[in-house]
C-alpha positions in Angstrom: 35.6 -25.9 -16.9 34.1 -29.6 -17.7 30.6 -28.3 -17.3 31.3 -25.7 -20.1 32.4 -28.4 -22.1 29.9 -30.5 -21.6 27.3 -27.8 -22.6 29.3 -26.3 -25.5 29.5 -29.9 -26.8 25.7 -30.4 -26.7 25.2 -26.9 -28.2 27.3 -28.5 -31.2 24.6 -31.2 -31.7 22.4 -28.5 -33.4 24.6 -28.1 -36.8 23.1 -24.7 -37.6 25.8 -23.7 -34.0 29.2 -22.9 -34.1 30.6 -22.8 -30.4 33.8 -20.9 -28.8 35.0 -22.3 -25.8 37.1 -19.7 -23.7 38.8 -20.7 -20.2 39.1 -18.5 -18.1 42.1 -18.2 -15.2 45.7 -19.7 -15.8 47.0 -22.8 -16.8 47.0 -25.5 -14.4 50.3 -26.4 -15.9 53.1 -26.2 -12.5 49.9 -25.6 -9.8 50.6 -29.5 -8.5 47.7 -29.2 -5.8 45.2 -29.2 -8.9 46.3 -32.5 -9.9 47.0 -34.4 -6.8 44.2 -35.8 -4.7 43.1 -33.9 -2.0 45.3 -30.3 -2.4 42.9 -28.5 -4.5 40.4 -28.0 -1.8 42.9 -26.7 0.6 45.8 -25.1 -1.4 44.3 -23.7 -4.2 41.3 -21.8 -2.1 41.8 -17.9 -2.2 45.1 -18.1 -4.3 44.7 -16.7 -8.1 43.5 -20.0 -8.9 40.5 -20.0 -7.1 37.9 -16.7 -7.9 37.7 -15.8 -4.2 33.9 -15.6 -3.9 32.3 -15.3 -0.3 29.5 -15.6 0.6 27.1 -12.8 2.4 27.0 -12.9 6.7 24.7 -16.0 6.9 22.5 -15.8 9.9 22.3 -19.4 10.9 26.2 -19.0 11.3 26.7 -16.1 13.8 27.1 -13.5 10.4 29.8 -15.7 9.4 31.0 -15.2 5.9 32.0 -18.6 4.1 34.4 -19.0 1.6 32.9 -20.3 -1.5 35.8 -22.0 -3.6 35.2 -21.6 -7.6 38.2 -22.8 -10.0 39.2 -20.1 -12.1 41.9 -22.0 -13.8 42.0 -24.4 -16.6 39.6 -27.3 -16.2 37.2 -24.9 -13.4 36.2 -26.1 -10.4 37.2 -29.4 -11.7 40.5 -28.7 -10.8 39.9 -27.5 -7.6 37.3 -30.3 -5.9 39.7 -32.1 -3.9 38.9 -35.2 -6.6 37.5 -37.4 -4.0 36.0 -40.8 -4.9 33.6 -42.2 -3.0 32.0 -45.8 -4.0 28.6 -46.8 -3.4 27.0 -48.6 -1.1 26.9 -53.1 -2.6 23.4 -52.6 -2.2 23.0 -49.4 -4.1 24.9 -51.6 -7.3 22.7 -54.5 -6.2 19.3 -52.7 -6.5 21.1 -51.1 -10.1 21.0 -54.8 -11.5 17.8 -55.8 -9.9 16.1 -53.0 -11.7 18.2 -53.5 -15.2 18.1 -57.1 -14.8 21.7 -56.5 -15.7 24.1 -58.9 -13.2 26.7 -56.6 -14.4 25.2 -54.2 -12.6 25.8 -55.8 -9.6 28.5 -55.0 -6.8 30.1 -58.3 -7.1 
């Protein structure tokens, strides 16, 4: 997935490393809930796009076992997230150009 990626890229920083990056899963290429916002968490769970990992009876939860959703399909668990974006708060970006004394920074 992206995290792979981003690893096998900074491996590749070091020129004495040659790096293989291998996918694993199929194509995302026809599974539409990967690339529409908000499917992936909800149609792609325990389908072959998804690696079907659970978790063990968890105590605090009456022995419930969770479903823990991991993207085996191009792209990882990228592909799977949902893709939600969530903004900060205009005080977070505020604070951001306060401390940079960078107005670009700055929510507005």
């Amino acid at each position: 997935g992206t995290a792979g990626s981003v690893l096998a890229n900074r491996l590749t920083e070091n020129p004495k490393f040659k790096v293989l990056v291998i996918e694993a899963g199929p194509t995302n290429e026809n599974a539409t809930a990967s690339i529409i916002p908000g499917l992936g968490s909800t149609q792609l769970a325990m389908t072959r796009y998804d690696w079907n990992f659970t978790t063990v009876p968890q105590k605090g939860l009456n022995n419930r076992v969770v479903t823990l959703q991991r993207g085996h399909i191009l792209g990882g668990t990228s592909s799977v997230n949902g893709m939600v974006y969530s903004r900060g708060a205009s005080s977070d970006y505020d604070r951001f150009a306060n401390v940079t004394g960078d107005p670009g920074w700055g929510w507005d």
